[in-house]
C-alpha positions as CSV (number, residue, x, y, z in Angstrom):
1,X,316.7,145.2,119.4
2,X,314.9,142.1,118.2
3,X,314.3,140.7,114.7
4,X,310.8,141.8,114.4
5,X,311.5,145.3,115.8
6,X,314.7,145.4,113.0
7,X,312.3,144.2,110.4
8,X,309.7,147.1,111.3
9,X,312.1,149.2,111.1
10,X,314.0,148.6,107.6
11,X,310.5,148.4,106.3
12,X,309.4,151.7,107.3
13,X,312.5,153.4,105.6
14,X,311.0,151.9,102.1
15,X,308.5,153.3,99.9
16,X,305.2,152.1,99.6
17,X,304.8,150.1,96.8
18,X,308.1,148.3,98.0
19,X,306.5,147.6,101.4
20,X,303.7,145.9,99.3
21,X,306.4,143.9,97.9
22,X,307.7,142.8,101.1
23,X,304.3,141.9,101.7
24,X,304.0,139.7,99.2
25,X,306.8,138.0,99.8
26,X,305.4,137.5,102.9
27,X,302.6,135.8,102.3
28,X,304.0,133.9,99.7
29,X,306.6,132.5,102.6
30,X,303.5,132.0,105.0
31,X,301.8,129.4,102.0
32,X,305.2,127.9,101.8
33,X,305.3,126.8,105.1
34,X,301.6,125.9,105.2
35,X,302.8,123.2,102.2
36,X,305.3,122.0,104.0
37,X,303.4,121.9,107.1
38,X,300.9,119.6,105.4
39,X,303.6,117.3,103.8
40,X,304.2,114.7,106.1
41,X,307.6,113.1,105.2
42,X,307.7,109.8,103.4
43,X,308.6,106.6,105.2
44,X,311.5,104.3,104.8
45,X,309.4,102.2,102.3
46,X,307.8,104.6,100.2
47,X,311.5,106.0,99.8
48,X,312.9,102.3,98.9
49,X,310.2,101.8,96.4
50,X,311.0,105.4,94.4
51,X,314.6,104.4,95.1
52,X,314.0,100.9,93.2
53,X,311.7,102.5,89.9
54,X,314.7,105.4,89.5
55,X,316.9,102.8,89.2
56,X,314.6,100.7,87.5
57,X,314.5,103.9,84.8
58,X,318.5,104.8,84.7
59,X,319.3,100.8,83.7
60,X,316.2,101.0,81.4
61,X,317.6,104.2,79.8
62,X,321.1,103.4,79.6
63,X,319.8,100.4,77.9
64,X,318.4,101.8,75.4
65,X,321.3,104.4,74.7
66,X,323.7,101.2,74.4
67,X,321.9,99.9,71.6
C-alpha cells in the first residue's frame, strides 16, 4: 500500500471535524514549503558578514556586563 493510499485511509476512519483538522494542517504545511521554496539560501558572504555583527554584539555585550 502506498503512503497516500495509507493516509486516505487513516483519514477516513476520523470524524469530520478532525478531517478538517488534518486539512488544515495541510495547508498550513503546503505555505511552509512555499516559504521555503522562495527562500533562496544565503551565500558564503552574506553568512560571514552576520557572522562578523553577532560577534561584533557578544564582545559589545560582554563588555558592557564587565563593567
Amino acid at each position: 500500500m502506498q503512503l497516500p493510499e495509507q493516509i486516505q485511509q487513516h483519514l477516513q476512519n476520523l470524524q469530520p471535524h478532525l478531517q478538517a483538522e488534518v486539512l488544515d494542517f495541510v495547508l498550513f504545511l503546503e505555505q511552509k514549503q512555499k516559504g521555503i521554496e522562495a527562500k533562496p539560501p544565503i551565500g558564503d558572504q552574506e553568512a560571514l558578514q552576520i557572522h562578523q555583527q553577532l560577534m561584533t554584539d557578544y564582545a559589545e555585550a560582554f563588555g558592557k556586563l564587565a563593567q
